[in-house]
N, C-alpha and C positions, 0 to 999 in steps of 0.2 A: 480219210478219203479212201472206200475201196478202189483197186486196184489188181489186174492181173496180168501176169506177166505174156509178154507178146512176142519176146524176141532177146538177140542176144547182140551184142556190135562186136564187127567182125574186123573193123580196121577205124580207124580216126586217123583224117589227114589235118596234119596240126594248121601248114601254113594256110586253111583256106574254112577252117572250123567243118568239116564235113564228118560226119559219122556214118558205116557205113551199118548197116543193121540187118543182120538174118532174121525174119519174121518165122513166128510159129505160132502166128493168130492174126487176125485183120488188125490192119491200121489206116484210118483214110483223115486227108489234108482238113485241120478243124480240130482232131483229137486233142490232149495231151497227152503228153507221157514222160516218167520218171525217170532216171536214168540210176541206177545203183549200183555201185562196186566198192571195193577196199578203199579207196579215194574219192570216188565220186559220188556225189549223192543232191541234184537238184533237177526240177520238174519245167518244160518246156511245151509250149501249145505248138503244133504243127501247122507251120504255113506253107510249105512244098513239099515234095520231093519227088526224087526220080527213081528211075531203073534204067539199065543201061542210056544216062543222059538225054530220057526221055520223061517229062514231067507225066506224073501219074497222080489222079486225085483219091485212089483207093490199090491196097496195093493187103494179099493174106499170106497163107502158111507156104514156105519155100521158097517164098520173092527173097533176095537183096537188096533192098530200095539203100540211096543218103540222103541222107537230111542236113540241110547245116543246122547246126546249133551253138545253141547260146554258152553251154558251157563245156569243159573239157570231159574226153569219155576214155576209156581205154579196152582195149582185148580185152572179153569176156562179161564186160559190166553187162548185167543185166537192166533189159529195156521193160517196163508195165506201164500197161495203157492204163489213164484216170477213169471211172468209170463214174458216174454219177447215180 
Protein backbone atom coordinates (compact mmCIF):
# COMPACT_ATOMS: atom_id res chain seq x y z
CA UNK A 1 0.00 0.00 0.00
CA UNK A 2 1.51 3.45 -0.86
CA UNK A 3 2.00 5.58 1.91
CA UNK A 4 3.47 9.00 3.00
CA UNK A 5 4.51 10.25 5.91
CA UNK A 6 2.20 13.08 7.54
CA UNK A 7 3.44 13.49 10.96
CA UNK A 8 5.14 12.57 14.01
CA UNK A 9 3.36 11.78 17.73
CA UNK A 10 4.30 13.92 20.19
CA UNK A 11 2.87 12.35 23.41
CA UNK A 12 0.54 9.22 24.06
CA UNK A 13 -1.77 9.30 26.96
CA UNK A 14 -1.73 5.54 28.08
CA UNK A 15 -4.77 5.70 30.45
CA UNK A 16 -7.26 7.07 27.75
CA UNK A 17 -5.51 5.61 24.30
CA UNK A 18 -5.03 9.17 23.03
CA UNK A 19 -2.07 9.98 20.67
CA UNK A 20 -1.13 13.22 20.21
CA UNK A 21 0.31 13.85 16.64
CA UNK A 22 2.36 16.92 15.07
CA UNK A 23 1.18 17.04 11.32
CA UNK A 24 3.58 17.97 8.52
CA UNK A 25 0.84 17.10 5.81
CA UNK A 26 -3.06 16.96 5.78
CA UNK A 27 -5.00 14.46 7.60
CA UNK A 28 -8.91 14.64 7.57
CA UNK A 29 -11.51 12.18 9.68
CA UNK A 30 -11.97 8.95 6.97
CA UNK A 31 -8.14 8.61 6.22
CA UNK A 32 -6.00 5.85 7.50
CA UNK A 33 -2.89 5.98 8.88
CA UNK A 34 0.09 3.73 9.94
CA UNK A 35 1.65 4.22 12.90
CA UNK A 36 5.68 3.09 12.87
CA UNK A 37 8.33 3.02 15.34
CA UNK A 38 11.05 0.76 17.07
CA UNK A 39 7.93 -1.12 18.79
CA UNK A 40 5.10 -0.09 17.09
CA UNK A 41 4.03 -0.87 13.87
CA UNK A 42 0.03 -1.14 13.03
CA UNK A 43 -2.53 0.79 10.76
CA UNK A 44 -5.86 2.55 11.93
CA UNK A 45 -8.82 4.45 9.84
CA UNK A 46 -9.55 7.80 11.55
CA UNK A 47 -12.82 8.29 13.14
CA UNK A 48 -12.33 11.82 15.05
CA UNK A 49 -10.15 13.89 16.31
CA UNK A 50 -9.50 17.16 17.78
CA UNK A 51 -7.35 20.20 18.35
CA UNK A 52 -7.38 21.97 21.33
CA UNK A 53 -10.59 19.69 22.59
CA UNK A 54 -12.27 20.85 19.71
CA UNK A 55 -13.55 17.99 17.05
CA UNK A 56 -11.95 18.95 13.66
CA UNK A 57 -13.01 16.95 10.49
CA UNK A 58 -9.73 18.18 8.54
CA UNK A 59 -6.86 19.19 10.24
CA UNK A 60 -2.52 20.03 7.83
CA UNK A 61 1.01 21.02 8.34
CA UNK A 62 1.63 22.58 12.13
CA UNK A 63 -1.72 21.39 13.65
CA UNK A 64 -1.37 19.20 16.94
CA UNK A 65 -4.54 17.24 16.56
CA UNK A 66 -5.41 13.48 19.09
CA UNK A 67 -6.63 10.88 17.85
CA UNK A 68 -7.62 7.93 20.10
CA UNK A 69 -6.45 4.77 18.89
CA UNK A 70 -6.49 1.41 18.61
CA UNK A 71 -3.10 0.63 19.31
CA UNK A 72 -0.16 1.70 21.55
CA UNK A 73 2.24 4.59 19.97
CA UNK A 74 5.24 6.25 21.62
CA UNK A 75 7.51 9.69 21.25
CA UNK A 76 8.64 9.97 18.01
CA UNK A 77 6.93 6.92 15.95
CA UNK A 78 6.28 8.17 12.85
CA UNK A 79 2.58 8.68 11.64
CA UNK A 80 1.82 8.02 7.19
CA UNK A 81 -1.27 8.46 5.83
CA UNK A 82 -2.74 5.24 3.41
CA UNK A 83 -2.95 6.48 0.20
CA UNK A 84 -4.82 4.64 -2.40
Amino acid sequence: MPEEEIGRITHYFNKISVAAIELSGTLEVGDTIHVKGHTSDWTQKIDSMQIEHDSVEKAGPGDSVGIKVDGHAHEHDAVFKVTD
